[in-house]
C-alpha positions as CSV (number, residue, x, y, z in Angstrom):
1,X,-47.9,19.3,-22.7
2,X,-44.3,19.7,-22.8
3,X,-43.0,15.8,-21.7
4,X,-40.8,15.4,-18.8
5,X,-37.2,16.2,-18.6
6,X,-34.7,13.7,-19.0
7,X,-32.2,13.1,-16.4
8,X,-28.9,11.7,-16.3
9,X,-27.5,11.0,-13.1
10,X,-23.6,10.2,-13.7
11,X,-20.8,9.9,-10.9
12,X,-17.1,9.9,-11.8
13,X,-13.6,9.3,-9.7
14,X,-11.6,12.7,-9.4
15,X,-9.1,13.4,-12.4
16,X,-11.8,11.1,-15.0
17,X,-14.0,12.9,-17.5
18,X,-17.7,12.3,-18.3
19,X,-18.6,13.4,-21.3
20,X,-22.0,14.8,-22.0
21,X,-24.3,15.9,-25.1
22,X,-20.5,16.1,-26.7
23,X,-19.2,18.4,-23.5
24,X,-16.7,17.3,-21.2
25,X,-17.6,17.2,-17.9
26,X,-14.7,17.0,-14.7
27,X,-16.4,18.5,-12.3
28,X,-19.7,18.3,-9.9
29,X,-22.9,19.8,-12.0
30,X,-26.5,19.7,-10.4
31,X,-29.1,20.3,-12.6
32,X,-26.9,21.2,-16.2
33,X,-29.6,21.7,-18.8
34,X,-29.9,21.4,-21.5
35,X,-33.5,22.9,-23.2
36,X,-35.4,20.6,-25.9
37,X,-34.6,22.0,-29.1
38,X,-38.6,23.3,-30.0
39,X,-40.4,23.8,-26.5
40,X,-42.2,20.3,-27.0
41,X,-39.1,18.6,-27.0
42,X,-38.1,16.8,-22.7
43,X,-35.5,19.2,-21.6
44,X,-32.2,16.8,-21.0
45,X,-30.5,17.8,-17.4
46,X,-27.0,16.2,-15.9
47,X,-26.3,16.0,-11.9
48,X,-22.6,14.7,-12.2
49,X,-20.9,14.2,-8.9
50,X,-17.2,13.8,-9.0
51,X,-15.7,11.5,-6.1
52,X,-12.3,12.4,-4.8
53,X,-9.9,9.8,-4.5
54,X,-8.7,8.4,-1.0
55,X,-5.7,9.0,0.6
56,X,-2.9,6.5,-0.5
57,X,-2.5,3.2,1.5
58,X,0.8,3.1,2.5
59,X,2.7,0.4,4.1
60,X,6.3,0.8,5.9
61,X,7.9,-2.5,7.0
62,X,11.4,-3.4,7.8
63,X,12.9,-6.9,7.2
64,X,16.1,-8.5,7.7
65,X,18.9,-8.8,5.0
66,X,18.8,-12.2,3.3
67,X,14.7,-12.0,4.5
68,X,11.8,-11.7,2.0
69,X,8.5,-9.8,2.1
70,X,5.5,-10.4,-0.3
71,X,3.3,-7.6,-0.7
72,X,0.5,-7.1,-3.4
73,X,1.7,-11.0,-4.8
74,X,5.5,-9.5,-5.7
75,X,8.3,-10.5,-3.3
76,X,10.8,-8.3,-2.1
77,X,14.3,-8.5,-0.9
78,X,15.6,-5.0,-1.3
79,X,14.7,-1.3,-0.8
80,X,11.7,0.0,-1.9
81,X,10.5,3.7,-1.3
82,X,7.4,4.8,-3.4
83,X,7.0,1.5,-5.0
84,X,3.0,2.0,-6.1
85,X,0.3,0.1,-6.9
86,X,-2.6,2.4,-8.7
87,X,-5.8,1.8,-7.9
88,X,-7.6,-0.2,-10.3
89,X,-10.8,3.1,-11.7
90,X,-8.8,6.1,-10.4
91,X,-11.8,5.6,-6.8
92,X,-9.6,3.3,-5.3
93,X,-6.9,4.0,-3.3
94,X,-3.3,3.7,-4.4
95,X,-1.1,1.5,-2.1
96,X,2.5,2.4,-1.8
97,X,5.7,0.1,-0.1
98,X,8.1,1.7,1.9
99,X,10.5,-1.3,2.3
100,X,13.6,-1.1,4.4
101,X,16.1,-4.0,4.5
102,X,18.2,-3.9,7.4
103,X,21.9,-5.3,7.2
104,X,22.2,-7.8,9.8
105,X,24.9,-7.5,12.4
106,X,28.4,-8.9,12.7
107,X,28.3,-12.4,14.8
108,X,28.9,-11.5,18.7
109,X,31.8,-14.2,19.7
110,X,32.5,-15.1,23.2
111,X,35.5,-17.3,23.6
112,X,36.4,-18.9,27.1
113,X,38.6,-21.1,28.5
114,X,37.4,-23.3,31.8
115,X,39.6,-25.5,33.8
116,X,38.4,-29.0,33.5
117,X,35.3,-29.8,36.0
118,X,35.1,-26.3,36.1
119,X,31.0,-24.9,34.8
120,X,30.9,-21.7,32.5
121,X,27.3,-20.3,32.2
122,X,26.3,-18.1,29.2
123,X,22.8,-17.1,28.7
124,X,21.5,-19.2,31.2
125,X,23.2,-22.2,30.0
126,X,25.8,-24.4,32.1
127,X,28.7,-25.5,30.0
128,X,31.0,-28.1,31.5
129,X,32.5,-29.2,28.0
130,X,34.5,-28.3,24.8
131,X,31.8,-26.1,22.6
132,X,32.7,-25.1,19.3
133,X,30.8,-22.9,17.2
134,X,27.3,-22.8,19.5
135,X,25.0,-20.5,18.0
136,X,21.8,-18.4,19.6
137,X,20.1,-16.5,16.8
138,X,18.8,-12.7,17.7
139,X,15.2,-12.8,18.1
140,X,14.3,-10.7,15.3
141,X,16.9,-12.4,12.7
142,X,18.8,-9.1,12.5
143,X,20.4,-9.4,16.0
């Protein structure tokens, strides 16, 4: 009796090549075969199954000027648009930065002269004496 076939069950990432009883393979095959070379010989068959790769991972984020981010390990203090980290077997997803550094804003200055025993109030604080030079950072760091 003839013996039974020999199978190859293979899966590959989208792009790769598999490569096959010396053919290249790059797409899905179910049941490729081929016959043993004298009728007594197993018949050798392939199911390849090609796996398309995932959408890229992309991240957008917006920092301050003079602010860093770390993404992937690497930090960052300037524009990045496309900056791409492969995936590691062609399966994984790529991840991509879309970095934008804002330029942060002029310093809003509010001068004001009181008479003495006199109460100024700016944001929500009462000021009775000289103040020089008082700073309230913006909340996000770029205001």
């Amino acid at each position: 009796p003839k013996p039974a076939d020999i199978v190859t069950n293979q899966t590959i990432c989208s792009g790769a090549t598999f490569t096959w009883n010396g053919t290249d393979y790059t797409t899905n095959q179910t049941g490729t075969r081929f016959p043993g070379a004298d009728g007594c010989t197993a018949d050798q068959v392939l199911n390849l199954t090609v796996t398309p790769k995932p959408a890229d991972i992309v991240t957008n984020q917006t920092i301050c000027s003079g602010a860093t981010f770390t993404w992937n390990g690497t930090d960052y203090t300037t524009n990045q648009t496309g900056t791409r980290f492969p995936g590691a077997d062609g399966c994984t997803a790529d991840q991509v930065l879309n970095l934008t550094v804002t330029p942060k804003p002029a310093d809003i200055v509010t001068n004001q002269t009181i008479c003495s025993g006199a109460t100024f109030t700016w944001n929500g604080t009462d000021y009775t004496t000289n103040q020089t030079g008082t700073r309230f950072p913006g909340a996000d760091g770029c205001t």
